[in-house]
LOLO-289629 format. One record per residue (C-alpha): x, y, z. Coordinates in steps of 0.02 Angstrom, whole numbers, padded with zeros to 5 digits. Each point is the difference from the previous one (the first is absolute). Layout:
N
       c1       c2       c3
        X        Y        Z
...
end
This chain:
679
       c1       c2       c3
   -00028    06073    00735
    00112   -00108    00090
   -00060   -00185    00036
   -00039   -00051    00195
   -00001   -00169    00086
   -00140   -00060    00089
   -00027   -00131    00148
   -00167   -00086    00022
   -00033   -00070    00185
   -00134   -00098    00028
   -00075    00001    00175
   -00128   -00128    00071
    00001   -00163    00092
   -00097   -00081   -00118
    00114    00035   -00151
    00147   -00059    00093
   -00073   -00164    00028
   -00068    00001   -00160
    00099    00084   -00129
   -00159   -00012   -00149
   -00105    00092    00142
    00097    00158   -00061
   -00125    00129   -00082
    00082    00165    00004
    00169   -00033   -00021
   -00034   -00054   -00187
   -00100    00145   -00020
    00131    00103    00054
    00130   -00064   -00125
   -00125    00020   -00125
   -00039    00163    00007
    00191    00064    00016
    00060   -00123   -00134
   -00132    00103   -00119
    00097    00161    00028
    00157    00055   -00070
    00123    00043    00133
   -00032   -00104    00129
    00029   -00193    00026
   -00020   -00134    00113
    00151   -00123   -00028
   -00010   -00183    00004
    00069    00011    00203
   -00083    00144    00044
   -00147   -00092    00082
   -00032   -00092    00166
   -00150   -00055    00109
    00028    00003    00189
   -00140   -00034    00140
   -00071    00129    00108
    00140    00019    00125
    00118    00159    00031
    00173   -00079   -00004
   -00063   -00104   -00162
   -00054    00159   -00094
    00157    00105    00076
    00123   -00133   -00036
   -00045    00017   -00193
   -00030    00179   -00014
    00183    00023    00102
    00083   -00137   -00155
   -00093    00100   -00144
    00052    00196    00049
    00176   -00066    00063
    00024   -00034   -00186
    00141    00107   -00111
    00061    00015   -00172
   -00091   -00104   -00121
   -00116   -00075    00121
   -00057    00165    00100
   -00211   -00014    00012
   -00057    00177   -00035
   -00184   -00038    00074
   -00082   -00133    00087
   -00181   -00025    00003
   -00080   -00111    00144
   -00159   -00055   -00058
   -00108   -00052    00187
   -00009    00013    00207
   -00043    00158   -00013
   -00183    00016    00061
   -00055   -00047    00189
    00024   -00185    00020
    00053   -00046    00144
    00151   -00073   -00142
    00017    00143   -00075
    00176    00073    00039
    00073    00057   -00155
   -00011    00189    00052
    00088   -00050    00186
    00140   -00104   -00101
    00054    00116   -00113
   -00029    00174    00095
    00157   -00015    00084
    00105   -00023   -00140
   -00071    00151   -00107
    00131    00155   -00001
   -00119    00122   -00082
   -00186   -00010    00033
   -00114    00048   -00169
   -00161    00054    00082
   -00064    00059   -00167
    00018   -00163   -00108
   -00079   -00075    00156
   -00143    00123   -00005
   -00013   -00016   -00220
   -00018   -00189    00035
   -00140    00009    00125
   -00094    00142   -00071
   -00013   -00100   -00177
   -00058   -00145    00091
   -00133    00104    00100
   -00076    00057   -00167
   -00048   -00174   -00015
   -00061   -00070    00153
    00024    00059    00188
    00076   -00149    00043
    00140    00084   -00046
   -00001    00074    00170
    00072   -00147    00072
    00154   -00017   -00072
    00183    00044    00065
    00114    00026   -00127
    00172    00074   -00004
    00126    00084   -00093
    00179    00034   -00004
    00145   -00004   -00038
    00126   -00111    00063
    00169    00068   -00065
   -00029    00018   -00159
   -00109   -00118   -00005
   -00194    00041   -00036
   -00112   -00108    00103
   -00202   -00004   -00016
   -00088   -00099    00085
   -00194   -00051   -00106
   -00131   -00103    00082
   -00040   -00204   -00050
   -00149    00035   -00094
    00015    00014   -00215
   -00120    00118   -00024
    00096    00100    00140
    00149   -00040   -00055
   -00044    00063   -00193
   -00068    00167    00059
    00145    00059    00107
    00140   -00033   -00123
   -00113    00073   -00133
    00018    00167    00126
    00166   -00036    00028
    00032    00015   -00220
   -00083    00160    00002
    00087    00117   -00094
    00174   -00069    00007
   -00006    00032    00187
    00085   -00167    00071
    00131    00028   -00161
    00023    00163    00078
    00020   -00055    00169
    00134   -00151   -00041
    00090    00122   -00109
    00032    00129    00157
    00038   -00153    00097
    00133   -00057   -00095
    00070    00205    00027
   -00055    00050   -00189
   -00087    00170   -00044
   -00171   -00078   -00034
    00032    00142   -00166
   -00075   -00140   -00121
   -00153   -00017    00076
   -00008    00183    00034
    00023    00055   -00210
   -00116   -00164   -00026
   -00127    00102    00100
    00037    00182   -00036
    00008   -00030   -00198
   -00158   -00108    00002
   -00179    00079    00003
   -00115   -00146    00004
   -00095   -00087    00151
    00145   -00115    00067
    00114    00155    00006
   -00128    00112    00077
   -00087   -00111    00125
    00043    00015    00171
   -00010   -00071    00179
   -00089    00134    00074
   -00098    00130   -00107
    00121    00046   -00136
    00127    00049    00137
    00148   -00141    00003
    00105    00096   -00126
    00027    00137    00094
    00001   -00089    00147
    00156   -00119   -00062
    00098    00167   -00035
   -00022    00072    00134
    00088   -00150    00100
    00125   -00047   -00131
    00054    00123   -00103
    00172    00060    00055
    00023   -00121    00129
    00098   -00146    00004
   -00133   -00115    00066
    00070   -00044    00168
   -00099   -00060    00143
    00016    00132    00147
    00101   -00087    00125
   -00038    00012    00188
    00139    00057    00124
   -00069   -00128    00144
   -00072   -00168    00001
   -00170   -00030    00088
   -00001   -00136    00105
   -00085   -00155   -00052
   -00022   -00080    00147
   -00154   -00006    00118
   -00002    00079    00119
    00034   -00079    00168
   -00116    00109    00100
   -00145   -00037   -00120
   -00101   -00137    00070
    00016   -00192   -00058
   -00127    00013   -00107
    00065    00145   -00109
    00173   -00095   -00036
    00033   -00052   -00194
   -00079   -00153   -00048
    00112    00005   -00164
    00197    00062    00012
    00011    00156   -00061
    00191   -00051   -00038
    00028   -00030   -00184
    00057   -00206   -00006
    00188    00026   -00080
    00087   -00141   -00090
    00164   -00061    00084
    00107    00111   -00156
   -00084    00135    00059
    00016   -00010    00187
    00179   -00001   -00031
    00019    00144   -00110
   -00090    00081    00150
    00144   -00040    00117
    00128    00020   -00119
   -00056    00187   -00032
   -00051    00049    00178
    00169   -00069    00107
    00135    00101   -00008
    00194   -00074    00070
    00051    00063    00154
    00174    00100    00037
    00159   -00036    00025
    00082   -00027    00149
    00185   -00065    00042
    00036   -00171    00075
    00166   -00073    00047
    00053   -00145   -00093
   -00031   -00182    00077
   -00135   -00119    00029
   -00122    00120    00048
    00008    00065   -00168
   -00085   -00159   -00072
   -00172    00049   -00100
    00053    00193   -00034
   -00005    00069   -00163
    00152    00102   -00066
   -00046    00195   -00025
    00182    00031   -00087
    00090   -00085   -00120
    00179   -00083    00093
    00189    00030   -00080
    00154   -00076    00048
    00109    00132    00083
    00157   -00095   -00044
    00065   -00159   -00079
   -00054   -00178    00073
    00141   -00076    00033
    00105    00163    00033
    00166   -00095   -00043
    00046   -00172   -00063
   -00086   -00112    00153
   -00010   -00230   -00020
   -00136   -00073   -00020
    00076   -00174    00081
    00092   -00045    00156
    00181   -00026   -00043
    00173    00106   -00037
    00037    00162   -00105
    00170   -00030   -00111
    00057    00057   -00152
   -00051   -00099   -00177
    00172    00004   -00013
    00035   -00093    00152
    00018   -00195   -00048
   -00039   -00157    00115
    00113   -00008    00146
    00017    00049    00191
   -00027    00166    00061
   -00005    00070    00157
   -00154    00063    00064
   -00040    00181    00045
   -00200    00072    00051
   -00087    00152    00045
    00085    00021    00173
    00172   -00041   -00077
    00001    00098   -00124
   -00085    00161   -00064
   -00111    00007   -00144
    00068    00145   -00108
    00194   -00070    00019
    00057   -00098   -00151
   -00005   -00191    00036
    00183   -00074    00019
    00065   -00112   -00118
   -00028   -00171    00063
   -00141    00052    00118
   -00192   -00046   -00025
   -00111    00090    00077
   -00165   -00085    00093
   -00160    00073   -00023
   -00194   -00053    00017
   -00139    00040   -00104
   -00042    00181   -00043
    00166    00067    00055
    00108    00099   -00106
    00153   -00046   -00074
    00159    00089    00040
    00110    00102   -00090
    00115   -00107   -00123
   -00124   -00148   -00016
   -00093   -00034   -00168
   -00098   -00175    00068
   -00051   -00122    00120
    00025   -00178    00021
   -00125   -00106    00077
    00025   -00074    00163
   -00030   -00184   -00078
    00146    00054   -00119
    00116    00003    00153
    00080   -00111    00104
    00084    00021    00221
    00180    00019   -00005
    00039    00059    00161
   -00076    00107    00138
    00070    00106    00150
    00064   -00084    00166
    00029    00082    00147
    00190    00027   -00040
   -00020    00102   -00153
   -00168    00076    00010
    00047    00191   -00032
   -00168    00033    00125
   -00085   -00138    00128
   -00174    00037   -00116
    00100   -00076   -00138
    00049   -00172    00077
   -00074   -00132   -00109
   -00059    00096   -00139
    00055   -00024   -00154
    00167    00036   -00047
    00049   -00064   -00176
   -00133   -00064   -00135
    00039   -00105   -00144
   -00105    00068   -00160
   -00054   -00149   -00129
   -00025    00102   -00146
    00038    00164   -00090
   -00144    00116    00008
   -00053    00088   -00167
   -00027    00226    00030
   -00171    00014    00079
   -00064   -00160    00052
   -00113   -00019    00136
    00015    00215    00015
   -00130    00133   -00018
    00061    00141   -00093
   -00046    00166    00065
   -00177    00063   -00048
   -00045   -00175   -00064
   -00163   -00014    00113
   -00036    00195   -00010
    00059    00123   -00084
   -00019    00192    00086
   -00160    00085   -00054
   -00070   -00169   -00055
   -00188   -00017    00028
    00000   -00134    00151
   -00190    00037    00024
   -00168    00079   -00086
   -00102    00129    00083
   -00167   -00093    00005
    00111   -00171    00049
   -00081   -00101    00124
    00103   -00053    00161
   -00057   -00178    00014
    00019   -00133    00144
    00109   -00085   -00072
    00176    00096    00039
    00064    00029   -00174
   -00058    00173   -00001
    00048    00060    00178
    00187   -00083   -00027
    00019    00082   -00173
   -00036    00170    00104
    00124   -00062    00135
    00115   -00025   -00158
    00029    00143   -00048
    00011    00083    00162
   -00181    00074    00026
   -00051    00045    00186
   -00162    00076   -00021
   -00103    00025   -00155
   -00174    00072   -00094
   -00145   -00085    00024
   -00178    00019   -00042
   -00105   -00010    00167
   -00086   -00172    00028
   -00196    00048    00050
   -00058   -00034    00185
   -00142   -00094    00011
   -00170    00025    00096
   -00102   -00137    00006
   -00195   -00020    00075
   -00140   -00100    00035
   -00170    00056   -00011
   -00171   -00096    00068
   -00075    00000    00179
   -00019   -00194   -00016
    00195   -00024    00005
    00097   -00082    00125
    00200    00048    00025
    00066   -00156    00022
    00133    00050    00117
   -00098    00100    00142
   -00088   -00134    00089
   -00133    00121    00058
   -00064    00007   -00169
   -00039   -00181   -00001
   -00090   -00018    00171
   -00179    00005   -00040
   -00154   -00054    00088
   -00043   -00177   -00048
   -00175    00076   -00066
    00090    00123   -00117
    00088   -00024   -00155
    00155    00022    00020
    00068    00079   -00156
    00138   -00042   -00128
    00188   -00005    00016
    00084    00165   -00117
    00095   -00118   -00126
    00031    00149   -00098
    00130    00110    00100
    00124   -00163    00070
   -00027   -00064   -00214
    00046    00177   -00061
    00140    00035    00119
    00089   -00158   -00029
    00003    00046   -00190
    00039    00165    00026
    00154   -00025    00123
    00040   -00164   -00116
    00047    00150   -00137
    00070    00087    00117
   -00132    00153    00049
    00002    00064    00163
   -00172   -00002    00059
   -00131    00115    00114
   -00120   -00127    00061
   -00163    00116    00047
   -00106   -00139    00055
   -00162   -00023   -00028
   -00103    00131   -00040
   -00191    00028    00066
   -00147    00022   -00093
   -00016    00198    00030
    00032    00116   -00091
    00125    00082    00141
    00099   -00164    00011
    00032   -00010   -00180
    00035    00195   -00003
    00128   -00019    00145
    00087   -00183   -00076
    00025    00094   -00182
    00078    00174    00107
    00113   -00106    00085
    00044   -00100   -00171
    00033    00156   -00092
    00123    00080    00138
    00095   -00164    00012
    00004   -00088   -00154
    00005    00018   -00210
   -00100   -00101   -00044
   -00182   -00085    00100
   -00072   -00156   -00027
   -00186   -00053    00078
   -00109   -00154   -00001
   -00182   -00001   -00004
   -00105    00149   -00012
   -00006    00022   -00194
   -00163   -00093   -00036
   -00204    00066    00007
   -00028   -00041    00178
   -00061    00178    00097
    00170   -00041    00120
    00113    00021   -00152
    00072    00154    00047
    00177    00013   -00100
   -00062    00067   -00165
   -00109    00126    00092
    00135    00056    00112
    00125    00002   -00130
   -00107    00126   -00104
   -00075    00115    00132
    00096    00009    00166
    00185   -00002   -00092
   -00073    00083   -00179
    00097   -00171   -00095
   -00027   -00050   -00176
   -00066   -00184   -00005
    00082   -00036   -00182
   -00096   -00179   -00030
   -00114   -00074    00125
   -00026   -00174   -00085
    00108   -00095   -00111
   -00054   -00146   -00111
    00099   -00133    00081
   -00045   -00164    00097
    00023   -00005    00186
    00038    00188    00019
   -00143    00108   -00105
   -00034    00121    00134
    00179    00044    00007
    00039    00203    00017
    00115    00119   -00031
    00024    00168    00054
    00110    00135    00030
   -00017    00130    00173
    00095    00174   -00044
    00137    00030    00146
    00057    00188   -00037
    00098   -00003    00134
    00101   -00135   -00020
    00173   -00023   -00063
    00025   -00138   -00121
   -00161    00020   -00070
   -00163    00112   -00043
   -00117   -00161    00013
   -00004   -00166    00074
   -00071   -00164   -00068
   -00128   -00106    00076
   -00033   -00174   -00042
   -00169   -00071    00079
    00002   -00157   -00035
   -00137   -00136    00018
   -00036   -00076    00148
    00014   -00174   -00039
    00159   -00074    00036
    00045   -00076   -00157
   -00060    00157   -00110
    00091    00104    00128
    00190   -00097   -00021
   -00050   -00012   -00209
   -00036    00174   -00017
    00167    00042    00105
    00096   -00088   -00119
   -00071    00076   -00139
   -00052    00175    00008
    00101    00051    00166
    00162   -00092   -00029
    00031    00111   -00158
   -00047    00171    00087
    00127   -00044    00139
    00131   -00041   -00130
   -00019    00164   -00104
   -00003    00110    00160
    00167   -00109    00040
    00061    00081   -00151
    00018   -00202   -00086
    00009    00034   -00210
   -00172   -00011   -00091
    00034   -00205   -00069
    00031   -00062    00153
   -00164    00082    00114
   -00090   -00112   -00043
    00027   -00219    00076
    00072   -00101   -00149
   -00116   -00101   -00115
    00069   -00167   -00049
   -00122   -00144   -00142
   -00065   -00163    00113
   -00093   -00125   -00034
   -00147   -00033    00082
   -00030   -00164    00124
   -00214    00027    00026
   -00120    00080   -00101
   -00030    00188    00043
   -00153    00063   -00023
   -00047    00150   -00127
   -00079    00165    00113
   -00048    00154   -00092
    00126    00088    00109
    00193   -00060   -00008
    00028   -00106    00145
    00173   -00031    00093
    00005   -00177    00038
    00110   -00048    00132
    00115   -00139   -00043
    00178   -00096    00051
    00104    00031   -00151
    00127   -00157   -00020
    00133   -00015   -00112
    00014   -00164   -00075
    00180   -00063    00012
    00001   -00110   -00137
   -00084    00112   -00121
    00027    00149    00065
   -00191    00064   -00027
   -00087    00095    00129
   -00157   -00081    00065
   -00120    00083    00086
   -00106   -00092    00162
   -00174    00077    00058
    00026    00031    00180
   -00197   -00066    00031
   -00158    00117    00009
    00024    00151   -00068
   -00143    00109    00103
    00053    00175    00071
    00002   -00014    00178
    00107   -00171   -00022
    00167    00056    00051
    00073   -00167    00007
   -00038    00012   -00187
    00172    00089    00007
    00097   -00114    00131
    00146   -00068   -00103
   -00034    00132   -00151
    00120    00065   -00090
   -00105    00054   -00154
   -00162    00032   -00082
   -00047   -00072   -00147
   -00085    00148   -00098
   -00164   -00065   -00080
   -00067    00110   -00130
   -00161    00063   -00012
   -00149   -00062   -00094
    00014    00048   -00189
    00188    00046    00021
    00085   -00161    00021
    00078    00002   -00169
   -00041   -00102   -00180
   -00074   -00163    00016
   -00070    00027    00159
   -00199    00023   -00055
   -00108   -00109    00088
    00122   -00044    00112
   -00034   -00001    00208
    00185    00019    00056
    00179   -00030    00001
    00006   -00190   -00042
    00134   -00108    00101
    00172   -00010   -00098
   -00036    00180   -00086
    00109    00146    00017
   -00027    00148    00095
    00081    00153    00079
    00051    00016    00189
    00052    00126    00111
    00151   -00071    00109
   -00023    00075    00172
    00140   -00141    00085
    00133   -00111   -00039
   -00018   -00140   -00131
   -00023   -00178    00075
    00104   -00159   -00100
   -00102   -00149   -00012
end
């Protein structure tokens, strides 16, 4: 029998304060360190208070575990009965993949052979990935009784072994060659035998999958009072959020675009080749006169491009003047610099052979004997034909290298991936647009709103990358209004981004309408991430559009600062990989600083906004707190051009227990989102 790793969480407010307050957990460990193939390791256990993200944020860090470290079952011991802190069933329900009603139903049923209190408890079961999860209640004599049912005849051995995709055929000869009680003894009257071959043998134990999502969203026609009062949307970490993105954006066509500045910010959809050599002939790469190297210092008359034609041999005693980049003629082997010369004579009036040549230059004394090939470049010494000038995947940047290395080699138009159009939106009745003065003229008796800081915010970064943007305004709270705003988006743009709208309120419409007027897929709802946790992302099918069978949907939080955060860091990226930008560079560069303030620990990674200076006489990178750090602060991102990114409670590396935050002096990492400052 193979050996499985187990996870002991300990849930209870009491406990967490007071880690000796723990009853069950021991009890737990106990019991599974008396059996033979399954054990608790020295990490494998963890007391959290009775809060959802708490309980989620440790249950999300034990199944996301692989190779070595991969937790095969967790048991939460507590929050399960009908306190009004009991949420352990509402915490982890969200997460589970596959429900086990019948574990759930063994546990209570050996509980309610003991005592109807029994009744009252609301435990789960699950698995999440392949990951078993059981959820037992605080009490030790509770806690004894259902992991005694749980032992029962292998069963839980069984169940991790068809988890991990095995045949379960050990425990199945174990109880077909054995005759005795524990082989015999059943779950229900003698029957779970035949009942486990019916359902497993020949099948490969998959889960049936569904062929649509129901929505899990409330519904916006229900009354206030029958909205969620917890998310129904799983909390993701920020890995995972990505992933999301990563897997559910998909790069938009190609299109042609001629070559100059207007090109800046495209992505190259074909790979570009010299069509000939670079220089096509011998050309100088100095202002001066093309001779011979046999030629030695003296005077020579002076002949140029309108005296004399480039593919005649050069007369002996003639030099021939020429300017940078221009090709030598026929006969000449080098160029002598015009500082290597010296003004014998020019043309008067008298013997000019043409009035355009009167007082040019007529004879030239040279100074020195040029060596064969000074100051020339040879033919095909920049590029050679068929050389590979550019990469498909290249990125055109701002700065002109690109574009004039295109111009180079003669390119008028070229492949580019399409650069997403951008919808933006604001949602909330209490807004104010800031430029329609009949927005902002209410009755001094009435409140008078808020200024939309999200739309002018997002469309000043947006345009800053260079996005052409759909501004739809701001967007009522109806259902018909947000209906019409996300129609509009989806005709005219790639890509939507909303404000507001993704919380609990009853007048959070954009999940609902996502999932049931355009039948989208809301892929996370919540992210664990500090400002920015009700951030969502979702995709609308478009089957009749052209560059793409679905569109993605960012609705972003409403608070300014977790709005512009959340842009950089989950938007950004899906804009880059529909611009067709390579899968290393999606994604704003990460650079070591070190810290200026202390930064406080949250269980959620937090983005704190900073100035990053570089320190000119040390070069280090220091990073500056840019003051209060609360959501709806946008000036918390005046003069930002990073975030410093804080981890999370637990995860902040070795030598971190005990500790509160990021001390001042230590080093962190930071997401550059502007230029570098010198100080």
């Amino acid at each position: 029998m193979s050996l499985y790793r187990v996870a002991v969480l300990t849930i209870s407010d009491t406990a967490a304060r007071d880690n000796s307050a723990d009853r069950s957990g021991p009890i737990i460990r106990e019991i599974i360190s008396a059996r033979q193939n399954v054990l608790v390791g020295e990490n494998d256990s963890a007391i959290v208070s009775d809060d959802p993200e708490a309980i989620q944020c440790v249950i999300r860090a034990w199944t996301g575990r692989a190779g070595n470290d991969k937790i095969d079952w967790i048991i939460t011991t507590g929050g399960t009965g009908f306190g009004v802190r009991d949420t352990t069933p509402e915490a982890i329900s969200p997460l589970i993949t596959r429900e086990a009603p019948g574990l759930v139903h063994l546990m209570i049923s050996s509980s309610l052979k003991q005592t109807p209190m029994a009744a009252l408890s609301r435990p789960i079961a699950g698995t999440i990935g392949s990951t078993l999860v059981t959820t037992l209640p605080g009490s030790v004599k509770a806690v004894k009784e259902n992991l005694e049912a749980l032992f029962t005849a292998e069963l839980i051995e069984h169940a991790l072994d068809l988890i991990r995709r095995g045949s379960g055929k050990a425990v199945h000869a174990a109880m077909g060659s054995s005759h005795g009680p524990a082989a015999t003894a059943s779950l229900s009257g003698g029957h779970h035998h035949h009942h486990h071959h019916h359902h497993h043998h020949g099948h490969d134990h998959h889960a049936p999958k569904p062929r649509s999502t129901a929505a899990l969203s409330h519904d916006p026609s229900a009354p206030a009072s029958a909205r969620h009062r917890h998310s129904p949307y799983a909390i993701l970490s920020l890995e995972e959020a990505l992933k999301h993105i990563e897997e559910q954006v998909t790069q938009l066509p190609a299109e042609d675009r001629k070559v100059n500045h207007t090109l800046r910010g495209y992505v190259l959809a074909e790979g570009i080749h010299a069509p000939s050599d670079a220089p096509p002939t011998a050309t100088t790469s100095v202002d001066g006169y093309a001779l011979r190297s046999s030629d030695l210092p003296g005077v020579y008359k002076v002949v140029t491009s309108s005296t004399h034609k480039i593919f005649d041999p050069l007369p002996e005693g003639t030099i021939y003047r020429i300017n940078t980049g221009g090709p030598l003629p026929a006969g000449t082997d080098t160029v002598i610099m015009v500082e290597d010369t010296k003004l014998v004579a020019t043309y008067s009036s008298e013997d000019a052979p043409s009035s355009e040549l009167v007082n040019e230059e007529k004879e030239v004394e040279t100074l020195a004997q040029i060596p064969v090939g000074e100051n020339v470049r040879a033919p095909g010494s920049d590029v050679r034909k068929g050389d590979l000038v550019m990469k498909k995947g290249e990125l055109v940047l701002s700065g002109g290298g690109e574009v004039g290395s295109l111009a180079f080699v003669g390119r008028t138009e070229v492949s580019v991936h399409k650069k997403p159009v951008v919808a933006i939106l604001s949602t909330g009745n209490e807004l104010v647009d800031l430029q329609k003065p009949s927005s902002r003229e209410q009755p001094k008796d009435q409140w008078g709103g808020i200024f939309d800081t999200n739309r002018p915010s997002l469309q000043a970064a947006l345009e800053g990358l260079g996005y052409d943007v759909v501004d739809l305004g701001i967007v009522q709270d109806t259902i018909e209004a947000h209906v019409g705003a996300i129609q509009k988006g989806l005709a005219e743009a790639d890509l939507i981004i909303t404000t507001g709208g993704t919380s609990m309120g009853p007048t959070d419409l954009l999940k609902p309408v996502i999932e049931r007027n355009f039948g989208g897929t809301v892929h996370f709802g919540r992210v664990a991430i500090k400002p920015g946790k009700p951030t969502t992302f979702a995709t609308i099918p478009v089957p009749l559009s052209s560059t793409a069978q679905s569109k993605p949907i960012f609705a972003l939080p409403g608070n300014p600062a977790s709005a512009l955060v959340t842009f950089y860091v989950f938007v950004l990226p899906a804009l880059r990989k529909l611009s067709g930008w390579p899968e290393g560079k999606r994604h704003l560069p990460r650079v070591r600083v070190q810290v200026q303030s202390f930064m406080p620990f949250d269980p959620r990674t937090e983005f704190h906004r900073v100035v990053v200076k570089v320190r000119k006489e040390t070069g280090t990178l220091e990073a500056w707190c840019t003051g209060g750090q609360r959501s709806s602060r946008v000036a918390s991102l005046q003069g930002a051009n990073g975030f410093v990114v804080v981890p999370p409670v637990g995860k902040s590396g070795e030598g971190t227990e005990g500790k509160k935050g990021l001390e001042k002096g230590e080093w962190a990492e930071a997401i550059l989102i502007g230029e570098l400052e010198v100080v």
